[in-house]
Legacy VTK file of the C-alpha trace (Angstrom):
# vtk DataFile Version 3.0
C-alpha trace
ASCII
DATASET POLYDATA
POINTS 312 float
-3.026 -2.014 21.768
0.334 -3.059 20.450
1.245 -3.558 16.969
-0.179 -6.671 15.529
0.843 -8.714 12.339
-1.748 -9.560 9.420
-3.173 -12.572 10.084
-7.083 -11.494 11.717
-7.176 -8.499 9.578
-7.184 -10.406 6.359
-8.860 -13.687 7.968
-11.794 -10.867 8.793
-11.341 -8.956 5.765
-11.697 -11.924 3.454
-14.794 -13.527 5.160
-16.155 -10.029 5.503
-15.921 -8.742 1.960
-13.583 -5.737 2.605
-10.006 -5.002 2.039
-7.750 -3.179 4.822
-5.959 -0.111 3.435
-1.696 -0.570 3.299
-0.910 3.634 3.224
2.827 4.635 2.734
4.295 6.858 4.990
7.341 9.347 5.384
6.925 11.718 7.880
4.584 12.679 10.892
1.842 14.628 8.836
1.135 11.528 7.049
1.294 9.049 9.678
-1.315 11.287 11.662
-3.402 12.037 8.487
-3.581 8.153 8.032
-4.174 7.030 11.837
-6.889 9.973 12.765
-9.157 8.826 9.747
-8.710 5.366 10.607
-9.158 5.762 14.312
-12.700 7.971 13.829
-13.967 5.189 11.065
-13.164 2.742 13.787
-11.052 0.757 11.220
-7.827 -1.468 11.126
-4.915 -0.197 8.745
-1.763 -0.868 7.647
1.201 1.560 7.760
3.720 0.754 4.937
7.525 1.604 5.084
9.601 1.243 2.176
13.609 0.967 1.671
13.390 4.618 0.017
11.135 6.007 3.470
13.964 4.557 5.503
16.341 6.476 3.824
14.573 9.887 3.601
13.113 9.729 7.228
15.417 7.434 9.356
14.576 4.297 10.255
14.284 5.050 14.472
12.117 8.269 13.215
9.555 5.938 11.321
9.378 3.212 13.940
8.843 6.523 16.856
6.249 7.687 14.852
4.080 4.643 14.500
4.426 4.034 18.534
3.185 6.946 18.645
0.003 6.616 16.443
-0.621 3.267 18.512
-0.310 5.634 22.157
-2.882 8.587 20.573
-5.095 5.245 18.989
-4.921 2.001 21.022
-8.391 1.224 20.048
-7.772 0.165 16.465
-5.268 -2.288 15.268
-2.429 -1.197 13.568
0.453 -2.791 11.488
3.335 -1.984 10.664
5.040 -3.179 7.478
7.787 -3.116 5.175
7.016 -2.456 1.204
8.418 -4.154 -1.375
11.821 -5.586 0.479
14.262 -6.163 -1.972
16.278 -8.592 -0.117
16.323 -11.136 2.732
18.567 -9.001 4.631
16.427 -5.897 4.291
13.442 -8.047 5.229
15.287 -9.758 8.374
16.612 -5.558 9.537
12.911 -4.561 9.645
11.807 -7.887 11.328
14.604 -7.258 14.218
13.290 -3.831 14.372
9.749 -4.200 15.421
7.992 -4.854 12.063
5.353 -6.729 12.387
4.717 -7.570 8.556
7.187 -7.490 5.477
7.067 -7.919 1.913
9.496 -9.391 -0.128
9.665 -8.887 -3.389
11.819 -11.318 -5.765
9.316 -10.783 -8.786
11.914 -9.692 -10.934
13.841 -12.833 -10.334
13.916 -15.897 -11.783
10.694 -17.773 -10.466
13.148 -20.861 -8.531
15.285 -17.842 -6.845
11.711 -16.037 -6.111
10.867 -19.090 -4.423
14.337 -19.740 -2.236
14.531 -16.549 -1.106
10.590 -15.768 -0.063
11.010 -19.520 1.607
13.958 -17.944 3.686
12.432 -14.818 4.630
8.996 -16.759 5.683
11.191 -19.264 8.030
13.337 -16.241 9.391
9.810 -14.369 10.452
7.333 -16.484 12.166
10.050 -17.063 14.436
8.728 -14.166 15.774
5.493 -14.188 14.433
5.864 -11.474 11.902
3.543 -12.186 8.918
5.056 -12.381 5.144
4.030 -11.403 1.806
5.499 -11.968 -1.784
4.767 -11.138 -5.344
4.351 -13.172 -7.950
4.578 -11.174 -11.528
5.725 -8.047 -12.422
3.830 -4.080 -12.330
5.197 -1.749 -14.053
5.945 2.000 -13.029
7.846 4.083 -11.135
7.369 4.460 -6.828
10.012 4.997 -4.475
13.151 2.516 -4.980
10.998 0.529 -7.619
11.062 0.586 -11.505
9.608 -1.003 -14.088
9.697 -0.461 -17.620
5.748 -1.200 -19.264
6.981 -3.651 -21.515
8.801 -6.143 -18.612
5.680 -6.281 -17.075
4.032 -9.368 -16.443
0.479 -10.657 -15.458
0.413 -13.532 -12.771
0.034 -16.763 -13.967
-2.112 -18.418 -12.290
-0.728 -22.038 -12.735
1.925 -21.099 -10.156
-0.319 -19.671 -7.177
-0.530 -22.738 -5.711
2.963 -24.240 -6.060
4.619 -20.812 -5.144
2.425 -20.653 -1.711
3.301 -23.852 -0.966
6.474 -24.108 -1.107
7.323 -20.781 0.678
4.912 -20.256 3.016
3.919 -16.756 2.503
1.048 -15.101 4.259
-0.177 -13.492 1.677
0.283 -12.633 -2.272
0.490 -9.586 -4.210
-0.792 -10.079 -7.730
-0.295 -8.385 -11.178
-3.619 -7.582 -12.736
-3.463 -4.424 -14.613
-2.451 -1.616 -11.423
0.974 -0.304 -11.843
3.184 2.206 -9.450
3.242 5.727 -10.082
0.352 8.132 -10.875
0.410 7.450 -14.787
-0.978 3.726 -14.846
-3.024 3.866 -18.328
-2.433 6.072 -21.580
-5.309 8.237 -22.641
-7.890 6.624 -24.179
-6.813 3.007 -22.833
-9.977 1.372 -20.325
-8.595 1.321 -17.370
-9.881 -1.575 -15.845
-7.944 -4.632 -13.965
-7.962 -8.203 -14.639
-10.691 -9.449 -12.569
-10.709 -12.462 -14.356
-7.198 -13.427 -13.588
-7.886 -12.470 -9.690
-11.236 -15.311 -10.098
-8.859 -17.444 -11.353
-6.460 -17.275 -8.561
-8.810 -17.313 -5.648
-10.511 -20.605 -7.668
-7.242 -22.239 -6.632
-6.195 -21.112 -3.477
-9.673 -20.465 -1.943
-9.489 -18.248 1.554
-5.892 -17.152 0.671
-5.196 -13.102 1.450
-4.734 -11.322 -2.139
-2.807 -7.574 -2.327
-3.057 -5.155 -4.764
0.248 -3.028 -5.385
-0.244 0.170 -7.492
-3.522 0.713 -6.514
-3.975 4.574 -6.026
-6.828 5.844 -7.969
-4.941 9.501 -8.946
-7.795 11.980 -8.157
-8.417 13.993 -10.949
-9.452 16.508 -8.589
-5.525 16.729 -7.077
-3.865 16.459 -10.322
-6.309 19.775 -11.528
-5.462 21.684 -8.821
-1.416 20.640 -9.088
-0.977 21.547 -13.035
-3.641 24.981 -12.049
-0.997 26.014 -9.124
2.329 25.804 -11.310
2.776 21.610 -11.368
2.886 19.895 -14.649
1.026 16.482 -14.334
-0.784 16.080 -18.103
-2.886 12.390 -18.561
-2.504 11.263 -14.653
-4.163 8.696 -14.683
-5.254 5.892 -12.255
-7.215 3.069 -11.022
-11.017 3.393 -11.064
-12.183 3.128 -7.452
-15.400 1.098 -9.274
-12.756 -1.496 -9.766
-11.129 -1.574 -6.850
-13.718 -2.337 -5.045
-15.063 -5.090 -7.172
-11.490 -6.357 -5.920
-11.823 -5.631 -2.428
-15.120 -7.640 -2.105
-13.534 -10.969 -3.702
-10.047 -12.249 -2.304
-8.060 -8.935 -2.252
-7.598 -8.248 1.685
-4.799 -5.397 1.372
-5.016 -2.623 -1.253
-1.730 -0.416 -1.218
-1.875 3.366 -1.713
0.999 5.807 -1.934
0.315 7.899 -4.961
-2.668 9.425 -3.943
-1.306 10.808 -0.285
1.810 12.351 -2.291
-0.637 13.880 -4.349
-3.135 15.225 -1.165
0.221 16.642 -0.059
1.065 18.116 -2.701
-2.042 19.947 -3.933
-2.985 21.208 -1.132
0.355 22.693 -0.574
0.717 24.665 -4.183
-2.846 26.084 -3.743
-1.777 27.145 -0.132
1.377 28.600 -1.442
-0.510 30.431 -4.542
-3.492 31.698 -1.655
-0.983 33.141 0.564
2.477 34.210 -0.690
3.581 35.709 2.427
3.572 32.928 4.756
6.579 30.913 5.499
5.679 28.730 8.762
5.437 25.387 7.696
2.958 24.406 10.399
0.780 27.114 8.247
0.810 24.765 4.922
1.183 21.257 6.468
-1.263 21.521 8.517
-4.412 22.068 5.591
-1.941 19.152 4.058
-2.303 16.495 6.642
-5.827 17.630 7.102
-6.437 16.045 2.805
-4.069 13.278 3.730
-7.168 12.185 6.494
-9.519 13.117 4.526
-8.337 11.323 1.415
-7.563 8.277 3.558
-11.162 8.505 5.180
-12.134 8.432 1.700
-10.474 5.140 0.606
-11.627 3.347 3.976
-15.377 4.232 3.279
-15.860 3.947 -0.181
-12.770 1.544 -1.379
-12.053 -0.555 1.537
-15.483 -0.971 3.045
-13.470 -1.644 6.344
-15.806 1.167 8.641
-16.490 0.205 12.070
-14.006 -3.279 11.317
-11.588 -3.002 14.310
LINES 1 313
312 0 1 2 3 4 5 6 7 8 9 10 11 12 13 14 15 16 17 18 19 20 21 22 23 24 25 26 27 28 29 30 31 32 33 34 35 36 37 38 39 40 41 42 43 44 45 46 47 48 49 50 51 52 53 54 55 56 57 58 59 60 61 62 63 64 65 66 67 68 69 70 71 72 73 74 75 76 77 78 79 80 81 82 83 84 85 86 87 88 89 90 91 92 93 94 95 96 97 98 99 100 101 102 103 104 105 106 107 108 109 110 111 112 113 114 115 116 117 118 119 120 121 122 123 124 125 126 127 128 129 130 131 132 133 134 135 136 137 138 139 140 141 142 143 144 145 146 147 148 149 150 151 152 153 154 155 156 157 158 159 160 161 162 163 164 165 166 167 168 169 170 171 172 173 174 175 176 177 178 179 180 181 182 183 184 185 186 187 188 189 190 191 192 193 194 195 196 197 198 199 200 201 202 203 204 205 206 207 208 209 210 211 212 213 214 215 216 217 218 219 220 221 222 223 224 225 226 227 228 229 230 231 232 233 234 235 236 237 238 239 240 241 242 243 244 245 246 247 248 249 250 251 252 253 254 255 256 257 258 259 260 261 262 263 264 265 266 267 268 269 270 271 272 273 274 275 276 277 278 279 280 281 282 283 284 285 286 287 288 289 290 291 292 293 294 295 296 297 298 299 300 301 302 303 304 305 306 307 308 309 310 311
């Protein structure tokens, strides 16, 4: 099976109840952690690349990568998309390289320039059938290339769903409801709970349209323990309840995005495996237990989050 864009997964995903799983990657550990859980749940996923991934990992590494999760897995579909493209130029790069699905994000701009540019980078792609999402408000946080200071964050307004779809074209909509980027997406003692309310609201007016979460990771409590107990200093991590997520994921969010959580698999497991055994030095020795919680994590989100077992 060849890479494929967006458009079943989410027309499935919405009439079925479930949400397909966006996961970040950066380098071959998590690509395979990610694609071997997917492929032995039998379900569809979608492999995110943002600008800062490009940088770190190359762009022709990334794309190699995927091709070769589709040649190991050609059973499930796979996409392969760009996260949170900051420009119509980025955008149109990744469309000429193979992507098959990009986001842009202008949610930071003025709402008319949000519109122009989203409008261009929708007529640019399904030229070649490459399926587009855009944001409308703002998350706050810190991930990769973006950043957000809490108090220029902004809930979507609903009023505009409808004439901001229109008028550009988009696929699909990421949505500010209370997730944020980063692992530290609610003080202590706040509820950390998302708008569900404002997502109703939203679906009420475009009814059938694909919804995306952005920030979405749920920060195990059980990663960030073992990270500040083996020398890493993470105090009041804390995420999104999966409870809520999944509340989401059976209304008219189709794509949840995760990234947090797999940095954090990674990382755990590789300061315990550092503190167990001192004396080793062969990488293959400490990624492997580390792409081995990537899967597992992953397998995790498509079971109990997602709902999207035996979808593909």
């Amino acid at each position: 099976m060849a890479l494929t864009n967006t458009v079943d997964m989410f027309k499935k995903a919405y009439e079925g109840g479930y949400a397909i799983g966006a996961f970040n990657v950066n380098n071959m550990e998590i690509v395979q952690g990610i694609t071997e859980a997917a492929a032995e749940l039998n379900s569809p996923v979608i492999l995110q690349v943002s600008t800062g991934a490009r940088k770190y990992a190359n762009r022709t590494f990334l794309k190699k990568l995927v091709e070769a999760a589709i040649i190991e897995h050609p059973a499930i579909p796979i996409a392969l998309h760009l996260d949170h493209g900051p420009s119509f130029e980025m955008c149109r790069d990744c469309i000429d390289d193979g992507f098959t699905s990009v986001m842009y994000d202008g949610s930071s701009l003025p709402y008319e320039q949000n519109v122009e540019i989203a409008a261009r980078v929708v007529e640019y792609a399904h030229k070649y059938n490459v399926t587009v999402e855009a944001e409308l408000g703002t998350l706050s946080g810190v991930e990769d290339d973006v950043a957000v200071e809490d108090d220029k964050a902004q809930f979507t307004d609903p009023s505009q769903v409808q004439d901001f779809v229109t008028r550009t074209g988009v696929d699909s909509l990421a949505i500010a409801i209370g997730t944020s980027h980063g692992a530290y997406k609610f003080k202590p003692g706040q509820d950390p709970k998302i708008r569900i309310d404002i997502l109703n609201e939203i679906a009420e007016r475009l009814p059938g349209f694909p919804i995306v979460l952005h920030g979405a990771s749920s920060v195990p409590q059980s990663f960030v323990k073992e990270i500040n107990e083996y020398g890493g200093s993470m105090p009041n991590a804390i995420g999104i309840p999966e409870s809520e997520l999944r509340k989401a994921a059976a209304g008219a969010v189709c794509k949840i995005n995760v990234d947090s959580d797999i940095r954090l698999a990674l990382t755990a497991t590789i300061r315990k495996y550092f503190h167990d055994h001192p004396d080793h030095f062969d990488p293959r020795q400490y990624l492997a237990p580390a792409r081995q919680a990537v899967k597992d994590m992953v397998a995790h989100k498509i079971r109990e989050v997602m709902a999207s077992v035996d979808k593909a």
